[in-house]
SEFILO-648788 format. One record per residue (C-alpha): residue in one letter; x, y, z. Coordinates in steps of 0.2 Angstrom, whole numbers, plus 5000, padded with zeros to 4 digits. Layout:
N
res / u / v / w
A / X / Y / Z
...
***
This chain:
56
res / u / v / w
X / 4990 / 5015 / 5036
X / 4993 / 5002 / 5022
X / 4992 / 5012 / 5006
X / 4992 / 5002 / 4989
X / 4997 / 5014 / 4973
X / 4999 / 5006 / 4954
X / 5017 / 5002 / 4949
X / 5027 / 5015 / 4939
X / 5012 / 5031 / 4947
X / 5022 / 5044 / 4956
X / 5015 / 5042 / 4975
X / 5018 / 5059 / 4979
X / 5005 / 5064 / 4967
X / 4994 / 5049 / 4964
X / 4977 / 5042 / 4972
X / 4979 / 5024 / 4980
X / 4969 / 5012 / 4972
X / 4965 / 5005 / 4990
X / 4971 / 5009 / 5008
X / 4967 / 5003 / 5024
X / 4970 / 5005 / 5043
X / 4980 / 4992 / 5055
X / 4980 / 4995 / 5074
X / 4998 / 4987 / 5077
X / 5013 / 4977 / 5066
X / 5004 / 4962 / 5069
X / 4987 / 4964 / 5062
X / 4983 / 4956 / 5045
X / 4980 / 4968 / 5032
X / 4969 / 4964 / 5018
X / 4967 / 4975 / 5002
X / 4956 / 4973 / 4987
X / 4966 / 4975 / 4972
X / 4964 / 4967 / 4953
X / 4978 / 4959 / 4946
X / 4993 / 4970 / 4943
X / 5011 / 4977 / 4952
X / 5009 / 4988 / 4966
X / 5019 / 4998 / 4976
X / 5013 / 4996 / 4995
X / 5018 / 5008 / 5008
X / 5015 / 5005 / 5026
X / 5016 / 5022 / 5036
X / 5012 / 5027 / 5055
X / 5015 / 5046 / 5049
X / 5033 / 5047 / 5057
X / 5040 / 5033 / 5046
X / 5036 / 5025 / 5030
X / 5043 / 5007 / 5022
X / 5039 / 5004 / 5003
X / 5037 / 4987 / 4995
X / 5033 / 4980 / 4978
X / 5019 / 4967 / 4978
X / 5014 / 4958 / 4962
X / 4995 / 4952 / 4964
X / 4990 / 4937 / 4953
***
C-alpha cells in the first residue's frame, strides 16, 4: 500500500488524501494529488518506509 498524507498531519490519526495498491517493489505507483508537500508511506503491513515528496 502507497499511502499519501499532507505534510505537517499527524499519520496516525489523519485520512490520506489518496492511497493506492502495488503488487510488487517494481510496480509504478501513480497518485492523484494537487500541488503541496506530502509525506508518503509505503507499507506491506509488516514494514513501513516514509518519504517526503514535494508535488509541483
Amino acid at each position: 500500500m502507497v499511502l499519501a498524507f499532507k505534510k505537517g498531519e499527524d499519520i496516525n490519526l489523519a485520512v490520506p488524501m489518496d492511497i493506492t495498491e502495488v503488487k510488487n517493489k517494481t510496480e509504478n505507483c501513480i497518485l492523484g494529488l494537487k500541488k503541496g508537500n506530502y509525506n508518503i508511506v509505503v507499507t506491506n503491513g509488516k514494514e513501513s518506509v516514509k518519504f517526503e515528496q514535494n508535488v509541483k
